[in-house]
N, CA, C and O atoms as a printed pandas DataFrame, in Angstrom:
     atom_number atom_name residue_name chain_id  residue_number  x_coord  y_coord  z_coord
0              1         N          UNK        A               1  143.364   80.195  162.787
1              2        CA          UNK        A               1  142.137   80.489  163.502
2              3         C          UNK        A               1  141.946   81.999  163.527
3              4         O          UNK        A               1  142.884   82.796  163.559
4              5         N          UNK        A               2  140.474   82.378  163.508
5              6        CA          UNK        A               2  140.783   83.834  163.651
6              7         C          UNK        A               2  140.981   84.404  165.011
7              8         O          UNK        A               2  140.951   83.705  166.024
8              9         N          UNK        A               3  141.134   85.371  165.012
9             10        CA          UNK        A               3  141.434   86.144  166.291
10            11         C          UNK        A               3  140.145   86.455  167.001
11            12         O          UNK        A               3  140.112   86.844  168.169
12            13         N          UNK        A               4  139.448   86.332  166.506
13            14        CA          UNK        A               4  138.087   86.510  167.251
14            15         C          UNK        A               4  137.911   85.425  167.913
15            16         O          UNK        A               4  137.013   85.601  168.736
16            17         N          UNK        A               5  138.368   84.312  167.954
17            18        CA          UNK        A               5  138.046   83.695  168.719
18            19         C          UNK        A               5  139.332   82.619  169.365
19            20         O          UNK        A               5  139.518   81.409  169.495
20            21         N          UNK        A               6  140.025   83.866  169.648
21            22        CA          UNK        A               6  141.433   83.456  170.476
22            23         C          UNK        A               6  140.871   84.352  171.822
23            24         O          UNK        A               6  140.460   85.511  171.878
24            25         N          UNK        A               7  141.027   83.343  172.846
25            26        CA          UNK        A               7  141.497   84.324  174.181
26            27         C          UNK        A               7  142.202   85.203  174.721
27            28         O          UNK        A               7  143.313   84.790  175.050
28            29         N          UNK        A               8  141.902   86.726  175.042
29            30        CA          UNK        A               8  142.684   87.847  175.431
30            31         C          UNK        A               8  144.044   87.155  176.632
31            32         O          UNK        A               8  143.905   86.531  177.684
32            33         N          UNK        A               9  145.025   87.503  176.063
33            34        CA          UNK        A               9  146.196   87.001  176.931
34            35         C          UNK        A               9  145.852   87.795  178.226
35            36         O          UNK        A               9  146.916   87.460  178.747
36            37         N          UNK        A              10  145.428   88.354  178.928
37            38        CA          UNK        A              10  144.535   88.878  180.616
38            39         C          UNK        A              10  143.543   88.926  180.629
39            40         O          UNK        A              10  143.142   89.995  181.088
40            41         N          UNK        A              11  142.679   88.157  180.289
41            42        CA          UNK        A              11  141.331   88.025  180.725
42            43         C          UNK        A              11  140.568   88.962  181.782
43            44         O          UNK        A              11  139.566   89.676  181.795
44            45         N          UNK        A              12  141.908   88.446  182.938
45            46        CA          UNK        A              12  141.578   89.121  184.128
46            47         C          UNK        A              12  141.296   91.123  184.194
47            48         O          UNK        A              12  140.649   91.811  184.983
48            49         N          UNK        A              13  141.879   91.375  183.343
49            50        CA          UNK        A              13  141.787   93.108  182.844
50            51         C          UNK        A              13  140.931   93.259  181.976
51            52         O          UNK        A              13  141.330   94.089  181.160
52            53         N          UNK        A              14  139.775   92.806  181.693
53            54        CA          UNK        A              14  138.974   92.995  181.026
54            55         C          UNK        A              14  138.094   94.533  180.836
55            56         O          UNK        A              14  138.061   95.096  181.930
56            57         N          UNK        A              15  137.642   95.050  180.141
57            58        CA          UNK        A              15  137.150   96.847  179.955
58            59         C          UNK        A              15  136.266   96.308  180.847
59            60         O          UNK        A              15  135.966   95.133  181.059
60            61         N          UNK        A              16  135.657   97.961  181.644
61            62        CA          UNK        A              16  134.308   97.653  181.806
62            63         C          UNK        A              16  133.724   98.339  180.358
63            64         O          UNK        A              16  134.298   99.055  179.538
64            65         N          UNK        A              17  132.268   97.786  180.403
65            66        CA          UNK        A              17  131.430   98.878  179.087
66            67         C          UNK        A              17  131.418  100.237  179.458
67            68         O          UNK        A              17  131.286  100.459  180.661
68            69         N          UNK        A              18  131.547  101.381  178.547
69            70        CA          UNK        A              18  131.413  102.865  178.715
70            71         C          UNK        A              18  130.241  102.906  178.859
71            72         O          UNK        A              18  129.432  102.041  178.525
72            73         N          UNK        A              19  129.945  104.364  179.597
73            74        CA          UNK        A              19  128.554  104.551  179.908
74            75         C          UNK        A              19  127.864  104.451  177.993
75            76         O          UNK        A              19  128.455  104.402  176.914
76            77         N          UNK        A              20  126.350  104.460  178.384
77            78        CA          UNK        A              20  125.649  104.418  177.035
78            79         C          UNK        A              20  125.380  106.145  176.914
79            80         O          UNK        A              20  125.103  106.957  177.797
80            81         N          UNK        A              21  125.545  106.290  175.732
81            82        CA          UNK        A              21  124.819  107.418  175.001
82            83         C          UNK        A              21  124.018  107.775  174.965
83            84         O          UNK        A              21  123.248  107.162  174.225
84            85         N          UNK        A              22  123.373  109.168  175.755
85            86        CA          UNK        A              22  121.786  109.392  175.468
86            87         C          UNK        A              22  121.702  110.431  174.757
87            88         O          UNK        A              22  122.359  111.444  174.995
88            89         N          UNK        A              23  121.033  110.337  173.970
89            90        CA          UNK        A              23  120.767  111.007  172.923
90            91         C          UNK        A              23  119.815  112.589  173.369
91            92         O          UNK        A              23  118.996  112.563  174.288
92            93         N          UNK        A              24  120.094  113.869  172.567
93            94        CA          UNK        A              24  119.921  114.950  172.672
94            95         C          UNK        A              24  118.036  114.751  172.164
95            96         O          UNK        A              24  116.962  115.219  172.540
96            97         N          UNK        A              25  118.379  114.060  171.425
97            98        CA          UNK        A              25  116.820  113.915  170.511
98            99         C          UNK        A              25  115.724  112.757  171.273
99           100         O          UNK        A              25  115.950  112.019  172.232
100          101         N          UNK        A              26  114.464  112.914  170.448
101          102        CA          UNK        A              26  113.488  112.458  170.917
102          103         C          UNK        A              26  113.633  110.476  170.756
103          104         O          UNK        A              26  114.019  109.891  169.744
104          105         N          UNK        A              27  113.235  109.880  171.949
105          106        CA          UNK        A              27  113.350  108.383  171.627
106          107         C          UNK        A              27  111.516  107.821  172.013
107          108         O          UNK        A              27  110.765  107.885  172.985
108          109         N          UNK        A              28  111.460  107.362  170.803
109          110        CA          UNK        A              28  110.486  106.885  170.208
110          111         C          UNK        A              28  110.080  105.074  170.854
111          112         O          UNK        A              28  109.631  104.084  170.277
112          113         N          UNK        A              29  110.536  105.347  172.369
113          114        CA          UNK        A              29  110.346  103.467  172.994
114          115         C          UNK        A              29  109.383  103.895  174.288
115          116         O          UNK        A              29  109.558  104.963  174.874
116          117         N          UNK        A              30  108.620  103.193  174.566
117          118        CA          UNK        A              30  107.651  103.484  175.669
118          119         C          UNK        A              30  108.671  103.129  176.853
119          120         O          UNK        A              30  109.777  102.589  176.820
120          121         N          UNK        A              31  107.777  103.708  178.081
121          122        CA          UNK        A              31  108.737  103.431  179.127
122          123         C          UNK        A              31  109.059  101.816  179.454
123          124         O          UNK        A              31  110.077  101.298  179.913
124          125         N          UNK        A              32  107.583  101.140  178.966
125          126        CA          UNK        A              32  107.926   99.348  179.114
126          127         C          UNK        A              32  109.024   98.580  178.628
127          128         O          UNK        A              32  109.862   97.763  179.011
128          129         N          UNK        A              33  108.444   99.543  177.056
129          130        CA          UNK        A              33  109.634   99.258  175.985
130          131         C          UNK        A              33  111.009   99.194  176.708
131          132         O          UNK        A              33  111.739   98.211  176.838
132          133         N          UNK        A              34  111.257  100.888  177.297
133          134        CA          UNK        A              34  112.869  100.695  177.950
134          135         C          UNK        A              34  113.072   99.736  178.747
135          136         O          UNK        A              34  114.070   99.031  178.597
136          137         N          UNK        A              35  112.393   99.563  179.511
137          138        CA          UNK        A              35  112.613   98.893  181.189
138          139         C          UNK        A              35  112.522   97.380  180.518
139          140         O          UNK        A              35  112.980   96.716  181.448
140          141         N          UNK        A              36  112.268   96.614  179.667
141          142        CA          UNK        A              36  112.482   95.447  178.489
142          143         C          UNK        A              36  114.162   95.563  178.607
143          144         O          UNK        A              36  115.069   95.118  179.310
144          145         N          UNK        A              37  113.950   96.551  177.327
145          146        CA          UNK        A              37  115.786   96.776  177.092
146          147         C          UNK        A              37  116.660   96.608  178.301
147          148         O          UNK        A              37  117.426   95.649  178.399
148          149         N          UNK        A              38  116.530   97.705  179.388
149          150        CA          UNK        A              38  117.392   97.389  180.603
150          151         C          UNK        A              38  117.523   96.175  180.599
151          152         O          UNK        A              38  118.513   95.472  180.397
152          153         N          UNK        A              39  116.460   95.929  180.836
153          154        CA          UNK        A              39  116.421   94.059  181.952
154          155         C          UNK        A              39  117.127   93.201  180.642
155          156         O          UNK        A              39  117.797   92.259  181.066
156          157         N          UNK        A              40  117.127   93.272  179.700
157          158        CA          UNK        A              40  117.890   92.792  178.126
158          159         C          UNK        A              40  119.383   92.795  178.405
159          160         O          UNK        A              40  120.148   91.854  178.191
160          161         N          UNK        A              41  119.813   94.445  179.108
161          162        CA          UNK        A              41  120.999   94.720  178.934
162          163         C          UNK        A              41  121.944   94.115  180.297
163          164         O          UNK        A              41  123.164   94.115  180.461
164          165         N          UNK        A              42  121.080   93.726  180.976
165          166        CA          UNK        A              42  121.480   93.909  182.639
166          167         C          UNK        A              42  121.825   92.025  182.336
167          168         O          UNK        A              42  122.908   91.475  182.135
168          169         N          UNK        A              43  121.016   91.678  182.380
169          170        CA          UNK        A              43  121.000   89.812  181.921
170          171         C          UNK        A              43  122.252   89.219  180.954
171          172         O          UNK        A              43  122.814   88.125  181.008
172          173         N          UNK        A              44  122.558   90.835  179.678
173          174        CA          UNK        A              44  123.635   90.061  178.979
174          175         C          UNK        A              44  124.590   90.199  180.043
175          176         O          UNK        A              44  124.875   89.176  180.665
176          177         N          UNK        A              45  125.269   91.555  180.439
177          178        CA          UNK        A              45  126.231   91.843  181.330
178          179         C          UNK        A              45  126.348   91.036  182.132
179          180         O          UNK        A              45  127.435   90.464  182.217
180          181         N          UNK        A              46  124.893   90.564  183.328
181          182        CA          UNK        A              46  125.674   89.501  183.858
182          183         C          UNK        A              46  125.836   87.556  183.626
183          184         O          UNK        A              46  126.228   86.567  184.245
184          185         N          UNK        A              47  125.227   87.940  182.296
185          186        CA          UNK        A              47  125.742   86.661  181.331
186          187         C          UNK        A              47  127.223   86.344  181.257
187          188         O          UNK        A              47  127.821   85.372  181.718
188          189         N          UNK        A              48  127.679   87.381  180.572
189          190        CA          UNK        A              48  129.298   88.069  180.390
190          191         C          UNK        A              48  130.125   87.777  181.955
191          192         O          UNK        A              48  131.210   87.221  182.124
192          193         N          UNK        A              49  129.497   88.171  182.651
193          194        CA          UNK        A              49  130.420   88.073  184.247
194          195         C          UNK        A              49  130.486   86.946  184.167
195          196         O          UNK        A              49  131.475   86.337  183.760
196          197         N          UNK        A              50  129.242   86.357  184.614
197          198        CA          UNK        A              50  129.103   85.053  184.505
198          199         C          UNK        A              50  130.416   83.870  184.098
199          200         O          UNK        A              50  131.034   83.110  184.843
200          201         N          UNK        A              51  130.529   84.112  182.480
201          202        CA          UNK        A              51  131.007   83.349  181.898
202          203         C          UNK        A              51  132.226   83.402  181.774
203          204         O          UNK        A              51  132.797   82.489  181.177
204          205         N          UNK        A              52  133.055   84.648  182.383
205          206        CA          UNK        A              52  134.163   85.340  182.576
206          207         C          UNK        A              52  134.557   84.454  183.616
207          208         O          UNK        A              52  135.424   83.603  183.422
208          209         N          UNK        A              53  133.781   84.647  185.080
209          210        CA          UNK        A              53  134.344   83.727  186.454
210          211         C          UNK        A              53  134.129   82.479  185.952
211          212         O          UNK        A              53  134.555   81.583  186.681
212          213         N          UNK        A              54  133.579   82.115  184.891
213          214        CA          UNK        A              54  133.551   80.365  185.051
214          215         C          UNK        A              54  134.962   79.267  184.122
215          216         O          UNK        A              54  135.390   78.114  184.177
216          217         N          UNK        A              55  135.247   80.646  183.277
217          218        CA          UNK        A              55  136.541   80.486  182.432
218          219         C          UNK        A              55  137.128   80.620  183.533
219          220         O          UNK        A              55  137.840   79.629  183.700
220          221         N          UNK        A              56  137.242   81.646  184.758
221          222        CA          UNK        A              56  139.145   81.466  185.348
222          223         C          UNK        A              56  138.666   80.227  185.651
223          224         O          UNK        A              56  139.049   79.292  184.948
224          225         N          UNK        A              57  137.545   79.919  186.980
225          226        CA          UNK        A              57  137.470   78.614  187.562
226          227         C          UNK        A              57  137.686   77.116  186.732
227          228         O          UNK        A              57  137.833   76.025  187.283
228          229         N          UNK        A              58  137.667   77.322  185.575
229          230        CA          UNK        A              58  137.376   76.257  184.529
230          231         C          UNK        A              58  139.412   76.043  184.508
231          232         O          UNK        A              58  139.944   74.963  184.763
232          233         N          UNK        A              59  140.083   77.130  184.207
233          234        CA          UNK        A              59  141.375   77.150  184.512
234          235         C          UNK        A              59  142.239   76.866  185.268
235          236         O          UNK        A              59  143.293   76.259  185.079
236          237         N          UNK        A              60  141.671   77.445  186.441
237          238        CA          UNK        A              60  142.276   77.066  187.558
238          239         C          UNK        A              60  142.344   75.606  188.293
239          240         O          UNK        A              60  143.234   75.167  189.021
240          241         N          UNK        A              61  141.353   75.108  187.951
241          242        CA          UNK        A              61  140.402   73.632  188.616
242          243         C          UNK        A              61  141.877   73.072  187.176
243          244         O          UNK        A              61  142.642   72.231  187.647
244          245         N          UNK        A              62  142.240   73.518  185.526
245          246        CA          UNK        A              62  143.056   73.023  185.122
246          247         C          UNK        A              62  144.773   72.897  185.704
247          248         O          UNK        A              62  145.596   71.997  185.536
248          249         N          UNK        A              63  144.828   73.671  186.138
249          250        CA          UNK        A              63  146.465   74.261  187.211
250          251         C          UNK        A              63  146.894   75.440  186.357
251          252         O          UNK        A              63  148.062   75.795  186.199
252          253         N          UNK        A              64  145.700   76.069  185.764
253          254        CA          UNK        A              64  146.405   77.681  184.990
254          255         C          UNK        A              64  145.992   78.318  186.116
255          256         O          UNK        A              64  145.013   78.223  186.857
256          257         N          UNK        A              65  147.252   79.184  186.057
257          258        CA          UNK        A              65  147.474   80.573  186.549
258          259         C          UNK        A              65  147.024   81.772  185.883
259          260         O          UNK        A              65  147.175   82.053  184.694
260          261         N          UNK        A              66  146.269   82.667  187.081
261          262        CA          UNK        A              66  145.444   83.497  186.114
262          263         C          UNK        A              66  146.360   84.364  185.343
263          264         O          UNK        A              66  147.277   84.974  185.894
264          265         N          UNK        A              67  146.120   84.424  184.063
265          266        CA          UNK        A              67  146.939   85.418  183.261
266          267         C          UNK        A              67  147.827   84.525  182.080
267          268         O          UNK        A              67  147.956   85.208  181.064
268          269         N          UNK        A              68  148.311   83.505  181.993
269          270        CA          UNK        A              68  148.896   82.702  181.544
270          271         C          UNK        A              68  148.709   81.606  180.740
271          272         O          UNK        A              68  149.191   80.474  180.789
272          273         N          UNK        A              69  147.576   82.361  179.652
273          274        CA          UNK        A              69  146.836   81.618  178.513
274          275         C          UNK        A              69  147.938   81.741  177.446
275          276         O          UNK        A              69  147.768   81.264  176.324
């Protein structure tokens, strides 16, 4: 199987994302445009949480202990 789609042996230590990069130069997105993107970026992130707490609970409800994939 590949590793991409094996589970991190701590889940629970997961990164947060680094701040984003703003660029020195000119950005060519209207302000709607951005405030789109945000609300884009904000929805995956807490997609990601989301699906993060529903794996431990999905585990735990199995009798795993967090950490012990």
């Amino acid at each position: 199987m590949s590793r991409a789609f094996i589970r991190e042996q701590n889940a629970d230590n997961f990164e947060d994302l680094p701040e984003r990069f703003v660029s020195e130069h000119p950005n060519d997105v209207t302000q709607l445009g951005m405030a789109q993107i945000e609300a884009a970026f904000a929805a995956a992130r807490e997609a990601y949480a989301l699906r993060h707490h529903l794996e431990m609970a999905q585990d735990l409800s199995a009798g795993k202990t967090v950490g012990s994939h």
